[in-house]
C-alpha positions as CSV (number, residue, x, y, z in Angstrom):
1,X,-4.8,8.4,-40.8
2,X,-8.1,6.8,-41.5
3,X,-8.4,4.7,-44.4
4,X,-12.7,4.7,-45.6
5,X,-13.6,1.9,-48.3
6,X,-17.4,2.3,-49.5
7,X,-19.3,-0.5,-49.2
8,X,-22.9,-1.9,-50.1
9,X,-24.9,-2.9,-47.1
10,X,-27.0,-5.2,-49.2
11,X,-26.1,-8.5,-50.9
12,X,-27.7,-7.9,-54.4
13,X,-24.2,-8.6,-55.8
14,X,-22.0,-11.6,-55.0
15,X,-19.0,-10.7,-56.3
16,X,-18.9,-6.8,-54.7
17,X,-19.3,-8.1,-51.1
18,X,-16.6,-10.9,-51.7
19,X,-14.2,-8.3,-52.6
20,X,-15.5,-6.2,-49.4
21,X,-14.9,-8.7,-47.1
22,X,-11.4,-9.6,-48.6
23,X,-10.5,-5.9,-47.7
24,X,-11.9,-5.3,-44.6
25,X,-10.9,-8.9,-43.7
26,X,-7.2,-7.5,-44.4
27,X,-7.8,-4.8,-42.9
28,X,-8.7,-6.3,-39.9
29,X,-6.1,-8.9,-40.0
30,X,-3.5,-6.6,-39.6
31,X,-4.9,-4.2,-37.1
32,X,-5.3,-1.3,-39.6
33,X,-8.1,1.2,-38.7
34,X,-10.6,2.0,-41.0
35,X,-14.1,3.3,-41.1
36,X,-16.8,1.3,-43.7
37,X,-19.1,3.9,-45.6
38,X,-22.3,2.4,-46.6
39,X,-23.2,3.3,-50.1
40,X,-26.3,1.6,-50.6
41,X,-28.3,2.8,-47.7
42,X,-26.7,6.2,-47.1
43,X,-27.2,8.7,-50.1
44,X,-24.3,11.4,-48.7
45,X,-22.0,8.6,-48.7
46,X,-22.6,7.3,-52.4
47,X,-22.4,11.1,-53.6
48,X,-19.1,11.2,-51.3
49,X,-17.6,8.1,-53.1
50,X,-18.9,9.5,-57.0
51,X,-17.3,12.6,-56.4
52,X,-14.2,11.7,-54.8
53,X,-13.3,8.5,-57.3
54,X,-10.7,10.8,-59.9
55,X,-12.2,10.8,-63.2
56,X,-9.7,9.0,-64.6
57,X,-10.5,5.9,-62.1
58,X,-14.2,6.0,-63.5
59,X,-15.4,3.4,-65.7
60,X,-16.6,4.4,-68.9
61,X,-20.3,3.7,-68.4
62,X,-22.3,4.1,-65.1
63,X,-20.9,4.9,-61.6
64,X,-17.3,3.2,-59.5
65,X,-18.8,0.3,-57.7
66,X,-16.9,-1.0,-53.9
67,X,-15.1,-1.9,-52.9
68,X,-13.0,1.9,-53.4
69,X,-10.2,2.3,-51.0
70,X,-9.6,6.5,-49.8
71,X,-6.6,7.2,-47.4
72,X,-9.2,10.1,-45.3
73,X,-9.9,11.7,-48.8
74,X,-7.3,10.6,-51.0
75,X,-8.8,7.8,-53.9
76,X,-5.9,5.3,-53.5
77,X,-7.5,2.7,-55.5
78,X,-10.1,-0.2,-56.1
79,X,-10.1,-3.6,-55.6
80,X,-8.0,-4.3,-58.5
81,X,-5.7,-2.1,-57.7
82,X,-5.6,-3.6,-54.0
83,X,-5.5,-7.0,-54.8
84,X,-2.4,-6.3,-57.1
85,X,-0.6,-4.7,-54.2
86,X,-1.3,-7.4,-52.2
87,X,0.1,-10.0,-54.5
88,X,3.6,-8.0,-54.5
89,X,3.6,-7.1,-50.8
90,X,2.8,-3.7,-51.2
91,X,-0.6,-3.2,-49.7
92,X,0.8,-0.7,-46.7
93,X,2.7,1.4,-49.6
94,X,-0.9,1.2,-51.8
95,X,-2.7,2.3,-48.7
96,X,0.0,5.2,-48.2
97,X,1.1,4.1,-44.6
98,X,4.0,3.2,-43.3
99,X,4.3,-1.0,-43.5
100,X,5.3,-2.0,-39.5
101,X,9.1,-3.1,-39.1
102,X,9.8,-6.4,-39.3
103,X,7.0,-7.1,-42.1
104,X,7.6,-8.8,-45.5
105,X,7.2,-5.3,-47.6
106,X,9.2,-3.4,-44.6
107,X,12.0,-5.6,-45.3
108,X,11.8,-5.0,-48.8
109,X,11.5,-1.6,-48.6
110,X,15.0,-1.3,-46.6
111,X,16.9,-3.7,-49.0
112,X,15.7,-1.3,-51.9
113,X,16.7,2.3,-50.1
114,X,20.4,0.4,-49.6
């Protein structure tokens, strides 16, 4: 599985690339593979990210701004959404992977299926 998360190239807003980094910096930190898709300098992908965000997800004026998280093509969230699933340990489950053994929402995970 490849998880995508669009991104902005540019630094015209402060508080988009912070959330970016804390992301991919997760990401990264836990050796999850994931592909960034430029949305500032790459027109296909910006039209890829509009169309694939569910309606629902949209905010009621103008267009989803990045960080937005896709499992391959499935929307699973943005930033918000992220950030709350990593404050209760639940980031692999948000991501729709399978947490590694041994890990904090693994553990939880068995104590709750017993």
């Amino acid at each position: 599985m490849l998880i995508r998360c669009g991104k902005f190239s540019r630094k015209r807003k402060i508080q988009i690339k912070k959330k970016q980094q804390d992301v991919l910096g997760f990401l990264e930190a836990n050796k999850i593979g994931f592909e960034e898709k430029d949305i500032a300098a790459n027109e296909e992908n910006r039209k890829w990210m509009r169309e694939n965000v569910p309606e629902n997800s949209r905010p009621a004026t103008g267009y989803p701004l990045p960080p937005q998280i896709f499992n391959e093509s499935q929307y699973r969230g943005d930033y918000d959404a992220f950030f709350e699933a990593r404050e209760n340990n639940a980031v692999y489950a948000f991501l729709g992977l399978t947490a590694p053994p041994g890990s904090k929402e693994a553990l939880r995970s068995n104590k709750s299926s017993q």
